[in-house]
N, C-alpha and C positions, 0 to 999 in steps of 0.2 A: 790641611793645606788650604790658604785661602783663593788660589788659583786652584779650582779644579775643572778639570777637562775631561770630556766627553763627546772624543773625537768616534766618528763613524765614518766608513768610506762608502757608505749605501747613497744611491743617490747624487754624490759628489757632495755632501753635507754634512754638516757637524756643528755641536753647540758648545760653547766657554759659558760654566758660569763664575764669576767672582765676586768680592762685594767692596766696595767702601763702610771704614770703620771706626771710629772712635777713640781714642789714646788721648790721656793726659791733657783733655780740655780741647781737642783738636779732632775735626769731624773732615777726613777727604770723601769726595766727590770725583767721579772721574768726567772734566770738563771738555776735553778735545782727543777725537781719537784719526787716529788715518791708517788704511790696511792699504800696502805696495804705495806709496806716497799719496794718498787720495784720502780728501777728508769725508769720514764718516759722521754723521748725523748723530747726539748723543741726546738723549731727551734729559729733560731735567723733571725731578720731581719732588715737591718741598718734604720736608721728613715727618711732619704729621700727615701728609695725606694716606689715603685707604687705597688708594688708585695706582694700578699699574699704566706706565706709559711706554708707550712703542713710535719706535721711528725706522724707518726703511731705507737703505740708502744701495742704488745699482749704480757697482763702479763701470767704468768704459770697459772691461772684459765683458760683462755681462752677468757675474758674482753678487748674487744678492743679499744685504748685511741686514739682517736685523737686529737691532740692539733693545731690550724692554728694561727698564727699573720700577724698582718694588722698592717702599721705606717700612720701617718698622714700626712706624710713627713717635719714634724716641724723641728724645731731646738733643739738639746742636752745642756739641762739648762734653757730653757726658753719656746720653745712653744709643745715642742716632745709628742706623747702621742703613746703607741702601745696598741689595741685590738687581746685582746688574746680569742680563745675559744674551750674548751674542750668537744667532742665529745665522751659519752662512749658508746660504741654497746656489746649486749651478756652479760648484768649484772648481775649474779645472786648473788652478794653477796655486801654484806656491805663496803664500801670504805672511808679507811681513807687517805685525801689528804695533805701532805707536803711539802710545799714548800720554797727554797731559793730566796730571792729578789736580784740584784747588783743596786747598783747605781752609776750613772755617774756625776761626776762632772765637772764643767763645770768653766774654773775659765778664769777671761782676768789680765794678769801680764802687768803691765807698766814700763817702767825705762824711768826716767826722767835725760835727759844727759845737 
């Protein structure tokens, strides 16, 4: 499954992890996210790099998101893959998550002289 979840009721908290992946010359990225109408903070992180990156975002309940990406350091159209995963702390309410995907394409142009 490439949504897999690993919901806990300890604490009020629970983590999603999922990934962006690679198909047929086509590399998504998850670029905009919002949990109960509210945008969440998504970091970006190029697909060679070594580095995870984290971004925190507290909606007006007081629900705290952390979101971290990891690359695999493939290549863009063919072997690229990022793990994304979503950290919620202090949950007492119901969460509706929405999300924007981009994708990159990845093309090789020839001219034949």
């Amino acid at each position: 499954d490439l949504c897999r979840k690993s919901f806990s009721a300890q604490d009020h908290s629970f983590s999603w992890d999922f990934g962006g992946w690679t198909a047929h010359q086509v590399t998504w990225e998850l670029d905009q996210l919002q949990i109960n109408g509210e945008p969440v903070t998504v970091p970006m992180v190029a697909v060679k790099s070594d580095k995870t990156v984290t971004e925190t975002t507290t909606l007006s309940t007081g629900t705290k998101i952390t979101i971290s990406v990891t690359s695999n350091r493939g290549d863009n159209g063919s072997s690229a893959t990022r793990r994304y995963r979503m950290d919620v702390e202090n949950c007492y309410e119901n969460l509706t998550v929405s999300a924007t995907w981009s994708v990159i394409i990845t093309r090789s142009w020839y001219s034949s002289t």
